[in-house]
C-alpha positions as CSV (number, residue, x, y, z in Angstrom):
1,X,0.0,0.0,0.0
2,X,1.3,3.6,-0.8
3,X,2.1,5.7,1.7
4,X,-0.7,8.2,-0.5
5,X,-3.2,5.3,0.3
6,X,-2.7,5.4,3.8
7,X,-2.6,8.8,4.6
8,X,-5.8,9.0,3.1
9,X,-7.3,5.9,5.3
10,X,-5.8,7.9,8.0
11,X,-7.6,10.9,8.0
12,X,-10.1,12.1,10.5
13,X,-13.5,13.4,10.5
14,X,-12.7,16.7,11.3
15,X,-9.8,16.4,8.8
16,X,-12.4,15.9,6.0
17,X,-15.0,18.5,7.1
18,X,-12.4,20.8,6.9
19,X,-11.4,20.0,3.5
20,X,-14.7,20.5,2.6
21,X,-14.9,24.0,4.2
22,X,-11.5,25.0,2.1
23,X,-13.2,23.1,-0.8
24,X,-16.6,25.6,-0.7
25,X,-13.1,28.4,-0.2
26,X,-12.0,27.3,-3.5
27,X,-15.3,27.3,-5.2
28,X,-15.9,30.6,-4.3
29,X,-12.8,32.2,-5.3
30,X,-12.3,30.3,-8.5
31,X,-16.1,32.0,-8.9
32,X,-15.0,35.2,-8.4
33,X,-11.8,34.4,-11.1
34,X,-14.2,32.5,-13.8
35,X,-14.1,34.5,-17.0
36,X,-16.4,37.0,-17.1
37,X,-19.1,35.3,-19.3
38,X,-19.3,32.5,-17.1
39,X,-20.8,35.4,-14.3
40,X,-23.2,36.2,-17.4
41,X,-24.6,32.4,-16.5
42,X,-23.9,32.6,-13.0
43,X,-25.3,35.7,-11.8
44,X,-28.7,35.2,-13.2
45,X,-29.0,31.8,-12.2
46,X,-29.0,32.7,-8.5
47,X,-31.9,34.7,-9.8
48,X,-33.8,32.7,-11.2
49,X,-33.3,30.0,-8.8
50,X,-34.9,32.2,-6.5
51,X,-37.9,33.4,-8.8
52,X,-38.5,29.7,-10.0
53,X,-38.3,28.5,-6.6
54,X,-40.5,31.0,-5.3
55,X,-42.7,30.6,-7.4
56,X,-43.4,27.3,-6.5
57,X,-44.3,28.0,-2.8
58,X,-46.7,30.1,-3.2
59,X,-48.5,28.9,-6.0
60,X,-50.7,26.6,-4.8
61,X,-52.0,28.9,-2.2
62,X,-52.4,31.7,-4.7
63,X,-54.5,29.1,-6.7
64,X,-56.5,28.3,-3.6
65,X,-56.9,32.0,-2.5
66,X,-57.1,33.8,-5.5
67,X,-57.7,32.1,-8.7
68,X,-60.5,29.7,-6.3
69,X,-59.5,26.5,-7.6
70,X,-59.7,23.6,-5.1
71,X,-57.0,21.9,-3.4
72,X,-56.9,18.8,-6.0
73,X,-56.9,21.2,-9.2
74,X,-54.1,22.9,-7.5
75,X,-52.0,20.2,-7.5
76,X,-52.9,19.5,-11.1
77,X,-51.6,22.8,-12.2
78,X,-48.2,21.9,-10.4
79,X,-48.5,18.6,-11.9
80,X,-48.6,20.0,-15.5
81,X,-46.6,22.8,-14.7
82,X,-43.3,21.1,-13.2
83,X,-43.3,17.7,-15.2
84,X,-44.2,19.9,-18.4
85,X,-40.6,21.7,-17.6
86,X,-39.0,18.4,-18.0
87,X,-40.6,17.4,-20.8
88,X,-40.0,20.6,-22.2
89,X,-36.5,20.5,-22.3
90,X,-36.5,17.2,-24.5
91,X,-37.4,19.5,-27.3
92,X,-36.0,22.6,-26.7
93,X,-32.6,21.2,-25.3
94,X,-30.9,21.9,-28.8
95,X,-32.1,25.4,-29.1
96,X,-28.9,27.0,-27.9
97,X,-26.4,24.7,-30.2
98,X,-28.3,27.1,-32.5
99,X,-28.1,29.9,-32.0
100,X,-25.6,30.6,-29.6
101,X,-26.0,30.4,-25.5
102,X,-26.1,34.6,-24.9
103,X,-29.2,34.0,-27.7
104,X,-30.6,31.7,-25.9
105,X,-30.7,33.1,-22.3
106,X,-31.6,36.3,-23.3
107,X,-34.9,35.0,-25.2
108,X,-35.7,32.6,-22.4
109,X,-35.6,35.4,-20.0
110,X,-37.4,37.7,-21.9
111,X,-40.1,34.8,-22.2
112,X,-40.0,34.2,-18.3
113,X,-40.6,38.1,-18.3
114,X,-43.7,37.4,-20.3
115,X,-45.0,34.5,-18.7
116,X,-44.5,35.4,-15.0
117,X,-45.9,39.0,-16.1
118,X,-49.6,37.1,-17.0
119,X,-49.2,35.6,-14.0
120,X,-49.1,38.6,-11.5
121,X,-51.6,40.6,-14.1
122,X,-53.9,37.1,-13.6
123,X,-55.1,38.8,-10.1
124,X,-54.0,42.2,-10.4
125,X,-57.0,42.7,-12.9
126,X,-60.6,41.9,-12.3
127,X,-61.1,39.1,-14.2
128,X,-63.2,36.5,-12.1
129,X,-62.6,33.2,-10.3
130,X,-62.7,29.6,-10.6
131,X,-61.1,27.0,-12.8
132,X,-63.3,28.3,-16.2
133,X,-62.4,32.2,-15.2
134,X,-60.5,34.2,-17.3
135,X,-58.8,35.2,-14.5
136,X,-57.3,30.9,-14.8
137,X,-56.4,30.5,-18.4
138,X,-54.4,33.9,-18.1
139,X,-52.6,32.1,-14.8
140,X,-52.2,29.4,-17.3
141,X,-50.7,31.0,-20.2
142,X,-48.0,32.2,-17.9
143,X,-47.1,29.2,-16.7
144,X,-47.3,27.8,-20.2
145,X,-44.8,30.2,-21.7
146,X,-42.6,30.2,-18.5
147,X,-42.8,26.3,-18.8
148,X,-41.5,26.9,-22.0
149,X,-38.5,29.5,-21.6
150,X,-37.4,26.7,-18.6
151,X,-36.9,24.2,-21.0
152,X,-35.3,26.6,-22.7
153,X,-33.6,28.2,-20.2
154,X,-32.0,25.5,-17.9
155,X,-30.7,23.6,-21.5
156,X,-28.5,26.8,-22.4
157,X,-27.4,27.5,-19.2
158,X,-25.8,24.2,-18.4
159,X,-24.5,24.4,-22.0
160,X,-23.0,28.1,-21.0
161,X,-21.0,26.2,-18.3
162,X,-19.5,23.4,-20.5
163,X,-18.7,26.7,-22.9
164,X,-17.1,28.7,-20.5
165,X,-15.0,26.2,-18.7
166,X,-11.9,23.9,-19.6
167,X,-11.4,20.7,-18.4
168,X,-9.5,21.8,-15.5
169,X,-12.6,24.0,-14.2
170,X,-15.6,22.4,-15.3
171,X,-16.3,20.1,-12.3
172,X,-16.2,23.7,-10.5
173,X,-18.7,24.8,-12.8
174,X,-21.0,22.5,-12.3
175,X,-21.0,22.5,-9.0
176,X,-21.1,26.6,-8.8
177,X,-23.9,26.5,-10.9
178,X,-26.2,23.9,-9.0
179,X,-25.2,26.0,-5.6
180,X,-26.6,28.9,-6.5
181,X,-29.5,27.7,-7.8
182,X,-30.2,26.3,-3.9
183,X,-28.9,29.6,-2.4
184,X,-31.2,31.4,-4.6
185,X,-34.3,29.2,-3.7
186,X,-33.2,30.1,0.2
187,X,-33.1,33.6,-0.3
188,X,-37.1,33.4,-1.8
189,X,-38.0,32.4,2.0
190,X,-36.7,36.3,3.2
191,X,-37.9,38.2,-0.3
192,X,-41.5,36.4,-0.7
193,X,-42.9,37.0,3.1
194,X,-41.6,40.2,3.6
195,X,-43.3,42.0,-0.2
196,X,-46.5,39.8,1.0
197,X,-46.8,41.2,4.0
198,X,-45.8,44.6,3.1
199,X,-48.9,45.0,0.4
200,X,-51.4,42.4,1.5
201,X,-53.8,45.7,1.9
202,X,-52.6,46.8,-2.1
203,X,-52.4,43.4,-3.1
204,X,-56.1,41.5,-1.5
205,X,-56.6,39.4,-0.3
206,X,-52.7,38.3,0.9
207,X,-50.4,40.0,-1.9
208,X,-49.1,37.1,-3.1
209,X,-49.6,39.6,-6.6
210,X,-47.4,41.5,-5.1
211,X,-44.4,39.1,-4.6
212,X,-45.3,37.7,-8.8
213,X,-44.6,41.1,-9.6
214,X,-41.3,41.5,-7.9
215,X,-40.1,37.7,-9.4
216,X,-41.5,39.5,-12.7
217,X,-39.2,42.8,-12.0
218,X,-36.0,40.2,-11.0
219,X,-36.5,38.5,-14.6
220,X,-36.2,41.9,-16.0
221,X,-32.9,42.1,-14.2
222,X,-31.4,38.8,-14.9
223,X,-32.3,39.7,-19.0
224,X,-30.4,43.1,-17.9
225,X,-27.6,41.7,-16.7
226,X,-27.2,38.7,-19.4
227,X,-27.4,41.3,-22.4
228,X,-25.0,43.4,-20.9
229,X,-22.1,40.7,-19.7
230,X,-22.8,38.2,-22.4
231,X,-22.0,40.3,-24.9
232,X,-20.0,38.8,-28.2
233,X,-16.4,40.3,-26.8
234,X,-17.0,38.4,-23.8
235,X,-18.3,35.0,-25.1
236,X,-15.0,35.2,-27.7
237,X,-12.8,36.2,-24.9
238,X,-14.1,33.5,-22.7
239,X,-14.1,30.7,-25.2
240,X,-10.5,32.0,-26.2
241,X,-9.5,31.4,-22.5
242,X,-11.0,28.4,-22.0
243,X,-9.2,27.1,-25.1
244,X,-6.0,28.4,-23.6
245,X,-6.9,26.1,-20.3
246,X,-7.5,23.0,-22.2
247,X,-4.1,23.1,-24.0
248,X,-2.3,24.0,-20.7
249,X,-4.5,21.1,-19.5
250,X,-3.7,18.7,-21.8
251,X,0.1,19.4,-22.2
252,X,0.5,19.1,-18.1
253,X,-1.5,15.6,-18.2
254,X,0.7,14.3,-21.0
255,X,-2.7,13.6,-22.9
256,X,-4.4,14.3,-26.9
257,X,-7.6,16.0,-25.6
258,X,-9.2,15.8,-28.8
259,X,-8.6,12.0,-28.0
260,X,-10.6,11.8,-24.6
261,X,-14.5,12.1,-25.5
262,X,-16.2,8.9,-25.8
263,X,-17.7,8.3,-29.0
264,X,-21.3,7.2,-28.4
265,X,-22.5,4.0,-30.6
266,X,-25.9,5.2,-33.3
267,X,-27.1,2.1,-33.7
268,X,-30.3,2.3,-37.0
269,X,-33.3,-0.3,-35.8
270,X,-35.8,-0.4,-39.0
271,X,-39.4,0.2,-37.5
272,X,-41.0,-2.4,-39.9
273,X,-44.4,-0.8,-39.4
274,X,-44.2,-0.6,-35.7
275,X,-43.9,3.1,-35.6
276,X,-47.4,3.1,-36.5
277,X,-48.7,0.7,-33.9
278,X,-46.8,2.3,-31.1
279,X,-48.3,5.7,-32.2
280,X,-51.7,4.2,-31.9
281,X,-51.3,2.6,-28.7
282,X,-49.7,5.6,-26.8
283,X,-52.7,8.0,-28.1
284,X,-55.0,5.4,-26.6
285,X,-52.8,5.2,-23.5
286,X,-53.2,9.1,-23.6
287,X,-56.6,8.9,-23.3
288,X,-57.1,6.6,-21.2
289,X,-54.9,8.4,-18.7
290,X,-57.2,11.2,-19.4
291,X,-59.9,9.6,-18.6
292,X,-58.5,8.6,-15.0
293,X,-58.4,12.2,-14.6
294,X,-61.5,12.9,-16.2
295,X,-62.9,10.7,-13.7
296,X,-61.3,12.0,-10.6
297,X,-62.7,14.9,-11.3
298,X,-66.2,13.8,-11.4
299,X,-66.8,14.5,-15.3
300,X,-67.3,11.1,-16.1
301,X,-69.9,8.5,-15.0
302,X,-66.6,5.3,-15.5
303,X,-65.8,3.4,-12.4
304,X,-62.4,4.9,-11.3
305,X,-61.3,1.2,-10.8
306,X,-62.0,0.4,-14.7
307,X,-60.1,3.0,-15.9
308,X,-57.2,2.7,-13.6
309,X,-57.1,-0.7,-15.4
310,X,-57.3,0.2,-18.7
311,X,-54.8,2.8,-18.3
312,X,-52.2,0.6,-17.3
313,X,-53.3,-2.2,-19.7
314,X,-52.7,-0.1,-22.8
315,X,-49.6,2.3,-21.0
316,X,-47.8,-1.4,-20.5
317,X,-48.6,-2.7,-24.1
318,X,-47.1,0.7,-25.8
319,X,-43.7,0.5,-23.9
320,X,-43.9,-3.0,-24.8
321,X,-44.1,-2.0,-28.2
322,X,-41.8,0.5,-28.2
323,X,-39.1,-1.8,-27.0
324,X,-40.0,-4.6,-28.9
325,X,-37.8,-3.5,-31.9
326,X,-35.0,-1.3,-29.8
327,X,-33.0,-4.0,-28.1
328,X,-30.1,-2.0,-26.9
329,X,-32.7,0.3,-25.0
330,X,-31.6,0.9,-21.8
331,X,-34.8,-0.1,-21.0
332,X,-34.3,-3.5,-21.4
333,X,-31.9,-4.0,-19.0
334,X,-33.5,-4.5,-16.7
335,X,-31.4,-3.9,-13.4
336,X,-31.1,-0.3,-14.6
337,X,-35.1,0.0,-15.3
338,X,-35.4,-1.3,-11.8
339,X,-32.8,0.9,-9.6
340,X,-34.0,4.0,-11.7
341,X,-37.9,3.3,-11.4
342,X,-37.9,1.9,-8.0
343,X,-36.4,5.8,-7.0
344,X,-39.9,7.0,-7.6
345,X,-41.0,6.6,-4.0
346,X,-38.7,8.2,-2.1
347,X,-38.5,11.3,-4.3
348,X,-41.7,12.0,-4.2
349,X,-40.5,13.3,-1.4
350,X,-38.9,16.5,-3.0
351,X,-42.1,16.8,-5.4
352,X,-43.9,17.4,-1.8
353,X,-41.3,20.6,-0.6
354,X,-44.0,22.5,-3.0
355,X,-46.9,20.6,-3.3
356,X,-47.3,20.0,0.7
357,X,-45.0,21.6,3.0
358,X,-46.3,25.3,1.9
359,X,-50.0,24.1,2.7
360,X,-48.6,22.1,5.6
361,X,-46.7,24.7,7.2
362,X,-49.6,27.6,6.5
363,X,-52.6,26.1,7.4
364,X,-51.6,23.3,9.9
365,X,-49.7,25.9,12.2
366,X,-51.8,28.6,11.2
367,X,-51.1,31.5,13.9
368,X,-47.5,31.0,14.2
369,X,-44.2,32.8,13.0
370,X,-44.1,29.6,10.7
371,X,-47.4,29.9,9.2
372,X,-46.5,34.1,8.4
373,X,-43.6,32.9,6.8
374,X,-43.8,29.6,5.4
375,X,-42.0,30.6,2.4
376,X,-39.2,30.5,4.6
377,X,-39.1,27.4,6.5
378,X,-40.3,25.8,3.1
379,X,-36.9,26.8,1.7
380,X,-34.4,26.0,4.3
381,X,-33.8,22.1,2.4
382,X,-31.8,24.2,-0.3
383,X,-29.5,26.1,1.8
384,X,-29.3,22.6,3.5
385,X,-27.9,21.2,0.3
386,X,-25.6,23.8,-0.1
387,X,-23.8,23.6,2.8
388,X,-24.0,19.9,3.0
389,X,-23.4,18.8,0.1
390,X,-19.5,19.2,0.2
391,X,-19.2,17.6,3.7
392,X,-20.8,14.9,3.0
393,X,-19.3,13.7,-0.6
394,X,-15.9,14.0,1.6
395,X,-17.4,12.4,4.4
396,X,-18.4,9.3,1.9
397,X,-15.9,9.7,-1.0
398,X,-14.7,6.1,-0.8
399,X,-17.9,4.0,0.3
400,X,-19.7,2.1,-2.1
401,X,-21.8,3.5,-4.5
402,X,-24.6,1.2,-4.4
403,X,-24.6,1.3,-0.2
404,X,-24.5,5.0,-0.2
405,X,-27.7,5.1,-2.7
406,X,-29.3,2.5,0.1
407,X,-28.4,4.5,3.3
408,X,-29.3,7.8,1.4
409,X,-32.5,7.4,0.9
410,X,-33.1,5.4,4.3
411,X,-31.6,8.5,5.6
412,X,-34.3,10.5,3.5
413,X,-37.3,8.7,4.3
414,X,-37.1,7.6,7.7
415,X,-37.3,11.2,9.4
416,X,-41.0,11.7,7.5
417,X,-41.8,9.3,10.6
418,X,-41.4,12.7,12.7
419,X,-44.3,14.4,11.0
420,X,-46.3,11.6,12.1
421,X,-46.1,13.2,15.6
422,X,-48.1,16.2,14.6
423,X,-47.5,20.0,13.8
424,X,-44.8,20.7,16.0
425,X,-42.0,23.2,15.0
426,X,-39.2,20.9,16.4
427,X,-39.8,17.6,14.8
428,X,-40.2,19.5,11.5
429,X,-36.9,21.0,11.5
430,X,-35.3,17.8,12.3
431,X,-36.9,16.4,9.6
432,X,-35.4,18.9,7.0
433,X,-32.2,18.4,8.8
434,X,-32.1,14.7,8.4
435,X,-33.7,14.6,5.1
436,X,-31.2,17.0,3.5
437,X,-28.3,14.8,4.4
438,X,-30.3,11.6,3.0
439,X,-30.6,13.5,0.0
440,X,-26.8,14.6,-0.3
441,X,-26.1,11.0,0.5
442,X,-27.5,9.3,-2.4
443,X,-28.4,12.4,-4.8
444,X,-25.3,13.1,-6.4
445,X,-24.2,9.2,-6.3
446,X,-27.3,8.6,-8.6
447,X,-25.8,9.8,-11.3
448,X,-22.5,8.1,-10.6
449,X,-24.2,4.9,-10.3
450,X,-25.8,5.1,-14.0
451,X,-22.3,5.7,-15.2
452,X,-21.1,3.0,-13.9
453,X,-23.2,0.4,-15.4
454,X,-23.9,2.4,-18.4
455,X,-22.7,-0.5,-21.9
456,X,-19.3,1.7,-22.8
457,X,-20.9,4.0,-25.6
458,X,-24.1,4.8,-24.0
459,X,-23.1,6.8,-20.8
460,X,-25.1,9.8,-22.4
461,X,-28.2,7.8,-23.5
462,X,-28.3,6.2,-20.2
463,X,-27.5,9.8,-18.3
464,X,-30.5,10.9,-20.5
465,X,-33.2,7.8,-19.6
466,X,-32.6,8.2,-16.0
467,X,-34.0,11.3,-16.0
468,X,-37.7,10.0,-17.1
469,X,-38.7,8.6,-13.6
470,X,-38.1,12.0,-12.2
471,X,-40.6,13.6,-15.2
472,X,-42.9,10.6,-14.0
473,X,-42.5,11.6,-10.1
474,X,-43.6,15.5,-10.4
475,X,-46.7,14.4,-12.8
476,X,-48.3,11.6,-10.4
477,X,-47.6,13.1,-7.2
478,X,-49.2,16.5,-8.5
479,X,-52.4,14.4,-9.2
480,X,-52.7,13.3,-5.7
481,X,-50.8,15.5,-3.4
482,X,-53.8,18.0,-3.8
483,X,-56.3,14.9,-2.5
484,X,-54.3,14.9,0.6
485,X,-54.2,18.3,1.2
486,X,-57.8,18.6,1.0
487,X,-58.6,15.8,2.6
488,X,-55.6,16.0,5.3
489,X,-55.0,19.8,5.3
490,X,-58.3,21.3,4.2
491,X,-59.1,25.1,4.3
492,X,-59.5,27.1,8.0
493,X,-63.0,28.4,6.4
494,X,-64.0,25.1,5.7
495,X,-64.3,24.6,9.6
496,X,-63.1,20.7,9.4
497,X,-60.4,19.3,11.7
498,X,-56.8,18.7,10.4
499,X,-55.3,15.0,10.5
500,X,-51.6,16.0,9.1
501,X,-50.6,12.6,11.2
502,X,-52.1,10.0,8.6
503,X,-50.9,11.9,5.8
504,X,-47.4,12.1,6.5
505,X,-47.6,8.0,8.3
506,X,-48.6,7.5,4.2
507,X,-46.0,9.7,2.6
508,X,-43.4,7.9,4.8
509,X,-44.6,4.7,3.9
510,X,-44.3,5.2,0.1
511,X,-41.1,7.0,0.7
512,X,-39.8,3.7,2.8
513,X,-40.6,1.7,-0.3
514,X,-37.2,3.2,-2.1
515,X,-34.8,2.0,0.7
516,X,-36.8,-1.6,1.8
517,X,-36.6,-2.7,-2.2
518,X,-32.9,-1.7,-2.7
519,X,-31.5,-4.2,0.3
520,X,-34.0,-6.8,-0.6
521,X,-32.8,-6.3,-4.6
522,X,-28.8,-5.8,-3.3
523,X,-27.4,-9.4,-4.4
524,X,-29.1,-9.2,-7.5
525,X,-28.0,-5.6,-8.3
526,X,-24.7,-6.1,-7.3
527,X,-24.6,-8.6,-9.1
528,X,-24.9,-7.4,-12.8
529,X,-22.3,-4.7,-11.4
530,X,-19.9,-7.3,-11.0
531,X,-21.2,-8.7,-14.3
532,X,-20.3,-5.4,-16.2
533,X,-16.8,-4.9,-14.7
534,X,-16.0,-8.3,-15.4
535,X,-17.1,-7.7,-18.8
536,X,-15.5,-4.5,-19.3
């Protein structure tokens, strides 16, 4: 063993959280040395993350409140809303390869300028309530076009990192860039309470109108500041650096960079009429699904049970079709459908940071500093994440990938138990606490984990399927989430009692289901990682 080795074996706890402090050191200044397009990225990403964030704290009670749509339709609007960003950015992902990343960010901001404008002018204007109210559809052509400029917008400015950043400082990036998105969703928990609160009289009947105008106002200053630092000296002068740094890099690592990227197998499959079949099937597993909410809904006279059934009946035979002529799908492996799917539970748990905790934390301790600003304590998982995050990757650098992803998200789930003992301010904190560090226990391993079993070739394809489940979580827990409310957390007017206990004792249960499958399914999953290495 080299002397390397043991001196890292050898280090300390203490040791490693204070590398982690002088790593957040050396983020920060290599932040503040980054070329000056990269802050044209940077500085309106904090932003946005705290606009986007924001946004989605207080819209489900500004749908309640103001618009008058009932608890479950308000989780249907998040439900389209968030899982309509994802799918968003399957299409609009390219846009930037374009017509350049300032291009880009500049048009998606002036669209978020737009959309979240409608929004705030949704109940700034008398223009009646309820879901068939124009006062609705102008709510929801804001968050149509804002859904759109995200899948614009997140695309580009991932793409603005890898631009602006050689080899040497792209890990930094990347990291800088997910940060501040967190430290701008904390900073929405100070900005949204106080404008509220301040023009509640202005803005009846709580001024959430007020705060959409601000977040409208702060897009206006993220386009601001993007047309005036992205400009085409600085994007030249950038990339020139960056080139500069990936020669410097190369030549001190002895290595060809051009040599390094992985060249990712296209493999043709001839759809021999299945195309057509598949088409069919999914627009009758379309409908179907629309039916189920149809139904929920009370519109149509079907059993719920009947077309639960024949929603998952045609949904299974569509994928079945669509993989029957793909056979290097990732899909069909299926250890990696499994581990990716079986995530679901467990993060439904950060679909319900905006679909429950703002209702939970208003209504169920209505009267309290936490219900006057619940924006807040809704908020404090991202600064959570910020902070922890470095600690705990050096805390777990050299454990297993596949037992960190089991203890994460045992870690995660197992504190909703705490909510089970009612609405008390203490428990909740400690379950924010203790979830945050499940999540930076198995979050960023996720994506690690793909890699690893990813066929050499298809690390991007695989990176890229992974994602789905999470487009899946946001849509089905939006569907429900505003069932449980009602039913769980219903209005003060409405005069009924609250019964947050059962609702979290069933949250926790679905979460558990993540953690309880991944030790029963270790041997086998471990397993086919043994397989691939051996193979490899």
């Amino acid at each position: 063993m080299s002397e390397a080795a043991q001196t890292t074996e050898t280090k300390t706890a203490s040791q490693i959280v204070s590398e982690a402090f002088n790593e957040l050191g050396t983020t920060l200044v290599a932040f503040v040395k980054a070329p000056k397009a990269l802050w044209g990225v940077n500085i309106p990403y904090v932003i946005e993350g705290l606009v986007y964030f924001g946004i989605l704290t207080i819209l489900g009670k500004y749908c309640s409140e103001n618009v008058g749509l009932s608890d479950l339709q308000a989780g249907w609007v998040y439900s389209v809303f968030t899982a309509g960003i994802t799918f968003a950015m399957l299409f609009l992902g390219g846009v930037s390869d374009k017509i350049g990343v300032p291009r880009a960010l500049a048009l998606a901001f002036g669209m978020f300028i737009v959309g979240r404008g409608l929004i705030a002018l949704s109940g700034t204007i008398s223009l009646g309530q309820g879901l068939g109210s124009p006062m609705f559809f102008t709510m929801i052509v804001g968050l149509l076009i804002t859904l759109i400029a995200y899948g614009l917008y997140q695309p580009a400015a991932y793409a603005g990192v890898k631009r602006y950043t050689s080899p040497k400082t792209a890990a930094m990036g990347y990291a800088v860039v997910y940060g501040l998105m967190n430290l701008g969703a904390f900073f929405s928990g100070f900005v949204s309470p106080a404008i509220r609160h301040r023009f509640v009289n202005t803005f009846p009947p709580n001024g959430l109108n007020a705060v959409f105008w601000t977040y409208t106002a702060l897009c206006a200053v993220a386009l601001l500041i993007t047309l005036v630092i992205l400009t085409r000296t600085t994007d030249a002068a950038a990339v020139e650096r960056v080139r500069r740094e990936a020669e410097e890099f190369a030549k001190g690592n002895g290595t060809d960079e051009s040599k390094d990227h992985e060249v990712e197998e296209i493999i043709a499959v001839k759809p021999q009429g299945s195309n057509l079949r598949f088409i069919v099937l999914a627009s009758l597993a379309a409908v179907s699904i629309g039916a189920v909410v149809a139904t929920a809904a009370g519109r149509l006279a079907i059993a719920p049970p009947i077309t639960y059934v024949i929603a998952a009946v045609l949904v299974s035979f569509a994928v079945y079709e669509f993989l029957r002529v793909r056979p290097d799908h990732p899909f069909r492996d299926a250890r990696f459908t499994f581990f990716i799917f079986i995530l679901i539970p467990v993060q439904t748990l950060f679909a319900h940071n905006w679909l429950t905790l703002p209702y939970y934390l208003d209504r169920a301790f209505r009267g309290s500093v936490v219900s006057n600003y619940f924006e807040f304590f809704s908020n404090l998982n991202p600064i959570l994440i910020f902070i922890l995050a470095p600690l705990v990757a050096g805390l777990t650098a050299r454990a297993n990938v596949y037992t960190m992803m089991v203890i994460g998200t045992l870690v995660m789930a197992l504190p909703t138990f705490l909510l089970v003992i009612g609405p008390y301010l203490v428990p909740f904190l400690a379950y924010i606490l203790l979830m945050s560090i499940g999540e930076a226990m198995w979050q960023p391993r996720f994506l690690q984990w793909i890699a690893e079993v990813a066929p050499p070739g298809k690390t991007g394809l695989y990176m890229g399927i992974g994602q789905f489940p999470w487009f899946l979580t946001k849509f089905v827990t939006g569907l429900y989430s505003g069932y449980f409310v009602a039913t769980y957390i219903p209005r003060p007017e409405t005069g009924l009692p609250t019964n947050t206990e059962v609702m979290w004792l069933i949250y926790a249960m679905i979460a558990m289901i993540t953690p309880v499958a991944l030790i029963l399914a270790r041997k086998w999953m471990m397993a086919g990682m043994k397989e691939k290495h051996e193979s490899g």
